[in-house]
Backbone as a ProteinNet text record, in pm:
[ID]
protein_1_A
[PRIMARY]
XXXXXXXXXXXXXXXXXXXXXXXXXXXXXXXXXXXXXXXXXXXXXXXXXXXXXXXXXXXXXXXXXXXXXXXXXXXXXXXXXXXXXXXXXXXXXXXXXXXXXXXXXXXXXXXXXXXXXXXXXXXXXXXXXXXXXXXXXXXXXXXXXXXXXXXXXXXXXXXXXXXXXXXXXXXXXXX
[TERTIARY]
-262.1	-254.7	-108.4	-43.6	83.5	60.1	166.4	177.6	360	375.6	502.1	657.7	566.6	620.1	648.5	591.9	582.6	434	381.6	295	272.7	146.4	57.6	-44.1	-73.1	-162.6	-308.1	-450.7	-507.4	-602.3	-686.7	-746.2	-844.1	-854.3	-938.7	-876.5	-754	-637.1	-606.6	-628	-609.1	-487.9	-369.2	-220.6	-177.4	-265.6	-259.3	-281.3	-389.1	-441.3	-377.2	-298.9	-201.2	-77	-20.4	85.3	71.4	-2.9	-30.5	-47	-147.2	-138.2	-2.2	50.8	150.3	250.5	318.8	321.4	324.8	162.2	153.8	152	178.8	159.3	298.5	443.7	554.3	596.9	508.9	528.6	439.1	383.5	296	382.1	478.4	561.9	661	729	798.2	682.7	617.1	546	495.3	501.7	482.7	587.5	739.1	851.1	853.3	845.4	806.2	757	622.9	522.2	586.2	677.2	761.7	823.2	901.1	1014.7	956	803.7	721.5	733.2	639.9	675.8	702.9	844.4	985.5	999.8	981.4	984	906.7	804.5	675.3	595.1	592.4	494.5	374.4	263.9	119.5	182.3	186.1	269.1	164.5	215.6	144.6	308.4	283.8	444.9	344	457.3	418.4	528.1	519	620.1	537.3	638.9	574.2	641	586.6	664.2	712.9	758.6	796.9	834.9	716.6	721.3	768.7	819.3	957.2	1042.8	1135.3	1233.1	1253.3	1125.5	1147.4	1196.5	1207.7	1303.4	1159	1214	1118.7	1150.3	1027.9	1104.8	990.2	1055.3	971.4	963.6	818.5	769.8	764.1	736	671.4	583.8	546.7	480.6	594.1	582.7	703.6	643.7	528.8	448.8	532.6	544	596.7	782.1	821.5	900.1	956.4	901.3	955.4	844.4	733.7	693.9	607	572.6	470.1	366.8	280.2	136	118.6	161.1	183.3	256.9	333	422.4	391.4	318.3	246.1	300.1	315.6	395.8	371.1	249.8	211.8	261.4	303.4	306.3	482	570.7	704.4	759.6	660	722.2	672.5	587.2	615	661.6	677.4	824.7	960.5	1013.3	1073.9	1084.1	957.8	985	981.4	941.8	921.4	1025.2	1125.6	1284.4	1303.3	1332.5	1431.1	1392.9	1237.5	1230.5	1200.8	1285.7	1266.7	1102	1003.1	877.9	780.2	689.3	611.4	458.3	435.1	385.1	384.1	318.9	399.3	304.1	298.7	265.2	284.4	398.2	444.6	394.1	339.9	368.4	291.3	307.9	194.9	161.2	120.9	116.6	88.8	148.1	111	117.2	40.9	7	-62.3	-15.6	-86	-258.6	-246.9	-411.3	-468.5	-610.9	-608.9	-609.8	-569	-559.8	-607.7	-535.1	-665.3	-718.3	-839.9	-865.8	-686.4	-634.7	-524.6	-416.5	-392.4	-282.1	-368.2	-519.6	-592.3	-592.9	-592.3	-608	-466.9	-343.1	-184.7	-220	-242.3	-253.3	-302.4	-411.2	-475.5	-418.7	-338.6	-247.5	-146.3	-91	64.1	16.2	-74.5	-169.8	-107	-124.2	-91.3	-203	-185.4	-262.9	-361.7	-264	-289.4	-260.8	-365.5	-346.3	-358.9	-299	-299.3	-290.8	-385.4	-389	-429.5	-367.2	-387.1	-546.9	-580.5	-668.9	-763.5	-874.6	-982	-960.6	-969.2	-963.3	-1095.8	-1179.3	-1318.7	-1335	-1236.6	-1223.9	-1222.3	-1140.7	-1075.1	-1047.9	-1115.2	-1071.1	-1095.9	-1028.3	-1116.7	-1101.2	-1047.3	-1032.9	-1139.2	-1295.7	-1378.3	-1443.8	-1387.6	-1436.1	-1564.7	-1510.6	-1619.2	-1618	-1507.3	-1514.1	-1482	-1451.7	-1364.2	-1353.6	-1185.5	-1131.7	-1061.1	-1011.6	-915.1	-1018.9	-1128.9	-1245.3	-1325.6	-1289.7	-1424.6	-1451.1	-1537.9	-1567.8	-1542.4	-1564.1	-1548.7	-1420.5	-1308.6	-1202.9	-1113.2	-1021.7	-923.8	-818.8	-866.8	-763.1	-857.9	-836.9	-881.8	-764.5	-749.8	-686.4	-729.3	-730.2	-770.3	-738.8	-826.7	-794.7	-802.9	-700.9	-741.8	-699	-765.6	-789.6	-787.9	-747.4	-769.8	-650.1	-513.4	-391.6	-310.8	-307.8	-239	-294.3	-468.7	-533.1	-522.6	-495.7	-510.9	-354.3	-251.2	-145.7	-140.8	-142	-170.7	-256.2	-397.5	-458.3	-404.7	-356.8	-278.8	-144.8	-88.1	3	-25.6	-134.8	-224.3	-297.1	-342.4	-395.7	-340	-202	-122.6	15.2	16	40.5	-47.2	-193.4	-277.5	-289.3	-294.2	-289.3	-176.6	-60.3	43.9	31.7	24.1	-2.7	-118.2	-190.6	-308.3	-292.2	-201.2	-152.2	-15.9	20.6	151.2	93.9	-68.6	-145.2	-141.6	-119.7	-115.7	-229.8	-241.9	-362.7	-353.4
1984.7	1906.4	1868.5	1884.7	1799	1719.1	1660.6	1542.9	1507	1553.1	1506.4	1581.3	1728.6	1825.4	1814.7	1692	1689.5	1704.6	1718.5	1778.3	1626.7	1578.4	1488.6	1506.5	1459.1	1519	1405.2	1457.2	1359.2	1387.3	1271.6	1247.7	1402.9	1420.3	1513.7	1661.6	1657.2	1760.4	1775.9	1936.4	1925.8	1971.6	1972.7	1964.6	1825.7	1730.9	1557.8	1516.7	1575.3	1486.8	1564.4	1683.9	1751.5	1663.1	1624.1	1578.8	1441	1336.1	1234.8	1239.8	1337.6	1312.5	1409.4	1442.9	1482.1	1356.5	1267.5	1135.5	1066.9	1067.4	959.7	985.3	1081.8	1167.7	1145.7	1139.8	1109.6	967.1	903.5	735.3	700	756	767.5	745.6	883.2	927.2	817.9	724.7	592.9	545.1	493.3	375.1	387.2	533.2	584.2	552.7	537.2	524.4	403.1	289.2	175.1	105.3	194.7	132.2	160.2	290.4	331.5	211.6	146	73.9	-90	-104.4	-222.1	-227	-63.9	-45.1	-50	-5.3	2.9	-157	-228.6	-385.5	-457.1	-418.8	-477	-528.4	-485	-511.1	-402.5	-457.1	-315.9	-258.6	-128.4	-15.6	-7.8	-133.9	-101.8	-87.9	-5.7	-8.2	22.9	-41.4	-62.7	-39.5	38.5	59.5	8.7	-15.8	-113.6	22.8	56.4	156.3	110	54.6	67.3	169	204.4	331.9	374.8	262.2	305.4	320.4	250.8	283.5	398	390.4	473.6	368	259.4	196.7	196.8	166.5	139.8	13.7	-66.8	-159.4	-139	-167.1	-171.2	-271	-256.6	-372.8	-324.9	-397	-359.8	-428.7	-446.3	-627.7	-646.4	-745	-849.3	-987	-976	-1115	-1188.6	-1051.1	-1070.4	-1128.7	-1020.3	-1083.6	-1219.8	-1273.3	-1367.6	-1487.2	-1480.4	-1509	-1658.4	-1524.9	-1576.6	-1519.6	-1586.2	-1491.8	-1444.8	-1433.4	-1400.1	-1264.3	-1303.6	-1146.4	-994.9	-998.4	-856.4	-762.8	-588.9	-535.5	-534.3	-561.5	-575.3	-691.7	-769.1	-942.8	-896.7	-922.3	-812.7	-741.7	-616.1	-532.7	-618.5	-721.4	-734.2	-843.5	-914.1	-1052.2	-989.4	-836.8	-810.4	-719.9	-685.6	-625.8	-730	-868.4	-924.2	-1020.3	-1049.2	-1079.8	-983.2	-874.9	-754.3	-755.8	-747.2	-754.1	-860	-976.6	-1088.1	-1112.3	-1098.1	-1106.7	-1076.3	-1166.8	-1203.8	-1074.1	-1051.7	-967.3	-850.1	-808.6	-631.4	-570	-524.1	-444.9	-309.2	-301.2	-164.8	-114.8	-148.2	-74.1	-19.2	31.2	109.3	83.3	11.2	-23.4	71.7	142.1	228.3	174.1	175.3	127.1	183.8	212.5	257.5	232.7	142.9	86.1	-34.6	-40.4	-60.4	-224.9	-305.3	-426.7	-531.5	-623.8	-717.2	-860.6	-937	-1054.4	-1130	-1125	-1202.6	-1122.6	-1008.3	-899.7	-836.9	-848.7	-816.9	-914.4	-1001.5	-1163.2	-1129.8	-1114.4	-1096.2	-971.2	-892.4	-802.7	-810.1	-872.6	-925.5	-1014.6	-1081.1	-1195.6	-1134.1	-1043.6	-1005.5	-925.5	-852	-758.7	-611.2	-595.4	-466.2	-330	-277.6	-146.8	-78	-17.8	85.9	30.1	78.7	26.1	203.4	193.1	350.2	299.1	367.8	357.4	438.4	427.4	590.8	535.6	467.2	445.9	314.9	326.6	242.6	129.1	-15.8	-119.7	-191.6	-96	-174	-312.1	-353.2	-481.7	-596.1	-559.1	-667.5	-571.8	-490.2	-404	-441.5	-514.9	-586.7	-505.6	-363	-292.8	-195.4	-238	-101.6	-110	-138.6	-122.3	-236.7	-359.2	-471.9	-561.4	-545	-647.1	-559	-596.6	-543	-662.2	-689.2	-761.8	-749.9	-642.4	-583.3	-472.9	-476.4	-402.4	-503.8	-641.4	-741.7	-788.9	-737	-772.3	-917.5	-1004	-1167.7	-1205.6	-1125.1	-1185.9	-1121.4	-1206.4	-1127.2	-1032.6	-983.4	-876	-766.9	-638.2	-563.7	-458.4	-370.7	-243.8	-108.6	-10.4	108.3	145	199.4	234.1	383.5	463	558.8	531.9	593.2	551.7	686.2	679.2	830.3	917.2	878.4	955.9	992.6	1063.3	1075.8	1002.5	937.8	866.6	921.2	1032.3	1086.7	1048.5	1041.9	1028.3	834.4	833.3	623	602.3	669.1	624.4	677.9	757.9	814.4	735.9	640.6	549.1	422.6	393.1	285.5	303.1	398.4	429.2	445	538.2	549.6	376.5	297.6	171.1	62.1	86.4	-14.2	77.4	171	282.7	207.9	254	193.5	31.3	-52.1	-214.9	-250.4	-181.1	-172	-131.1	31.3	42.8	-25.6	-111.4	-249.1	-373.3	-386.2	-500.3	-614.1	-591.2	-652.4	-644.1	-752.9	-775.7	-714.5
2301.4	2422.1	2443.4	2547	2648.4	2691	2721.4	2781	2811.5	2947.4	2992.6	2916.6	2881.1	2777.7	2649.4	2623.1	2441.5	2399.9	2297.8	2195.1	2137.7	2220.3	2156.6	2081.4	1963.1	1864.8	1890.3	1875	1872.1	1720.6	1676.2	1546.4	1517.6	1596.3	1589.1	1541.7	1594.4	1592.8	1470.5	1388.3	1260.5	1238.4	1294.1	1311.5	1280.6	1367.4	1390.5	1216.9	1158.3	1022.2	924.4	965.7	831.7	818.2	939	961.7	915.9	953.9	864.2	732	687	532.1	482.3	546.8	469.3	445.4	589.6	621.5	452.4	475.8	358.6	234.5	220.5	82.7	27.6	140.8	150.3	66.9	173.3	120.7	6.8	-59.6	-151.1	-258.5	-259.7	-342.4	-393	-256	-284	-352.7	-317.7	-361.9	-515.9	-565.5	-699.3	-771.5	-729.3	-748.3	-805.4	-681.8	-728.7	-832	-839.5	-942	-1070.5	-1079	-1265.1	-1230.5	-1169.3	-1211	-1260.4	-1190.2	-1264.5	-1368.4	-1459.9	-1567.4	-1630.9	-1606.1	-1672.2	-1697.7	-1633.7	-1619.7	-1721.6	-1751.4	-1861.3	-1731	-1608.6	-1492.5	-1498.5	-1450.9	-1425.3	-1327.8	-1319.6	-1271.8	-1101.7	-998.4	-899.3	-795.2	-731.3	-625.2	-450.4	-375.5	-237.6	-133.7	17.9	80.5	192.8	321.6	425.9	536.3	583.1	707.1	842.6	938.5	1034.4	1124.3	1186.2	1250.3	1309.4	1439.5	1533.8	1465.3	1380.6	1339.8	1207.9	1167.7	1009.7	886.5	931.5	792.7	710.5	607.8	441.9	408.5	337.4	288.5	119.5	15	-95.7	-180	-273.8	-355.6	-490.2	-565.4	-684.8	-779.6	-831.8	-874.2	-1002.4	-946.6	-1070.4	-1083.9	-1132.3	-1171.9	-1286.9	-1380.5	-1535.4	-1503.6	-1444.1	-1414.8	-1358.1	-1296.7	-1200	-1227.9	-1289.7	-1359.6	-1201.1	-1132.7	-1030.9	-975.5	-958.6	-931	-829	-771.6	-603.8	-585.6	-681.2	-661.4	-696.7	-588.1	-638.8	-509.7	-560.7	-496.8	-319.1	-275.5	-155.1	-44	-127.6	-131.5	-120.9	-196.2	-214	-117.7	-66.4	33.1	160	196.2	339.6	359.7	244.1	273.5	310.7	247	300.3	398.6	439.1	569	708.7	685.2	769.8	790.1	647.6	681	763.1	723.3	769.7	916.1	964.6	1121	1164.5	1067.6	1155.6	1277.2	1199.8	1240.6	1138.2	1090	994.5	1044.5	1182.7	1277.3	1229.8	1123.3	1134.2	1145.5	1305.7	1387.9	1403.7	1400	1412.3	1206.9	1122.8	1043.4	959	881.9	753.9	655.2	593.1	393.2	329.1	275.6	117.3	-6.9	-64.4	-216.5	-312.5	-424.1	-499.4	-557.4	-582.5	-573.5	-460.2	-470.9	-365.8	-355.6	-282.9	-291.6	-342.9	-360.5	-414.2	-308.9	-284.2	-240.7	-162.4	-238.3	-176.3	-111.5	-130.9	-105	57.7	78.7	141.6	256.7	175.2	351.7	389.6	294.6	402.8	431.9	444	550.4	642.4	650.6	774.7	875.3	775.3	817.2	870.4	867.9	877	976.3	1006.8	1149.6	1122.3	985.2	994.6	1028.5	1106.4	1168.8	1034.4	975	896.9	707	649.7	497.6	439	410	302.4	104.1	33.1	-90.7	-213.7	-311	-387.6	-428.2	-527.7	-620	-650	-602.9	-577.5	-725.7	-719.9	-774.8	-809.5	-944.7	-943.3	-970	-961.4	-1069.7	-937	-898.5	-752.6	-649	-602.3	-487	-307	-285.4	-141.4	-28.4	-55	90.8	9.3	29.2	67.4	-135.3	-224.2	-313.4	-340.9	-390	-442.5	-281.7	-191.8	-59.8	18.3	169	234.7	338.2	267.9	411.7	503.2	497.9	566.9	675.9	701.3	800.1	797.6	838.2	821.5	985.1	1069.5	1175.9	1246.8	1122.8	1107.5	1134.9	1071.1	1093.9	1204.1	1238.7	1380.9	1390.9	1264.8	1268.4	1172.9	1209.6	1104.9	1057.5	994	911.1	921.9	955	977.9	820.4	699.5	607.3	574.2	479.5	408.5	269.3	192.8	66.8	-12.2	-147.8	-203.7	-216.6	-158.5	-121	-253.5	-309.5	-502.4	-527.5	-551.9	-630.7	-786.4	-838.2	-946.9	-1041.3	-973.6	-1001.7	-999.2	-895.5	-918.9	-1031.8	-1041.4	-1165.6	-1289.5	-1326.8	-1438.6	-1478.2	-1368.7	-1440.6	-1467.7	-1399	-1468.2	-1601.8	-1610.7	-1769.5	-1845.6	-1816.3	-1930.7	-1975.7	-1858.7	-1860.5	-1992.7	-1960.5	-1998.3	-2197.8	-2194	-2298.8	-2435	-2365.6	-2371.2	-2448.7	-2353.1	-2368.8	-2483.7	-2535	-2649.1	-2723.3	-2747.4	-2841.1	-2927.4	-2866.7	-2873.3	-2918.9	-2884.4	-2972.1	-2819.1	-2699.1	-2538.9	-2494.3	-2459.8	-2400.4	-2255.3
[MASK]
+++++++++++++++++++++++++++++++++++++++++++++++++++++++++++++++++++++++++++++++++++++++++++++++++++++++++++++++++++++++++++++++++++++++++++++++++++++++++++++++++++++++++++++++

């Protein structure tokens, strides 16, 4: 389909859903980035990128609970404090969340909060998963904002640095 001589793609368009998951497969890759440098940190290896679509900028998270030695700071929480300095608007509208696993209860209400469109995530969270696993708040009819989710994006690779993280932390005598 055209439109005004450019090449509009629609959902249905399997040009449209290559090009997205390739997209996110992209930001995936940051957000995998991220999560080593938790790691590397003595943090659970979760990493997060916030997209801004008009412009392309990135902004990234990582969880640094251990670090900083606050509960809040989890990589989701991270990347959109600073994406919402950076665009000076708490609103982020224009943007995308990628994350490696999938959110939790509280990382789930700021998204809702912050009105972001789109939640992208590698690897389902049986434990605390509130987008779609044990809750979903981020698709909750109830509240005024919802999230368009996909889920599943390098789930195999997100879960493989979580296991080999927690692997790791047990064989060290860590709880």
């Amino acid at each position: 389909m055209t439109f005004a001589g450019c090449r509009v793609f629609t959902m249905s368009d399997p040009s449209a859903i290559s090009l997205l998951t390739q997209l996110h497969r992209k930001w995936m890759s940051l957000a995998i980035a991220q999560a080593r440098l938790a790691s590397d940190a003595g943090d659970v290896p979760i990493g997060c990128v916030v997209v801004h679509e008009p412009s392309g900028e990135i902004f990234e998270g990582h969880n640094r609970r251990e670090q900083d030695q606050d509960p809040a700071a989890h990589a989701e929480i991270v990347a959109m404090r600073r994406a919402a300095a950076a665009l000076k608007s708490w609103r982020l509208v224009d943007c995308t969340l990628v994350v490696t696993l999938e959110p939790c209860p509280m990382c789930a209400g700021a998204i809702v909060n912050a009105r972001i469109p789109t939640l992208v995530f590698g690897c389902p969270d049986p434990k605390a998963g509130a987008a779609g696993t044990l809750m979903n708040l981020c698709d909750d009819p109830r509240l005024n904002h919802r999230a368009k989710i996909i889920q599943g994006v390098e789930a195999d690779a997100c879960g493989d640095l979580l296991r080999d993280f927690f692997r790791q932390q047990r064989a060290l005598g860590k709880k």
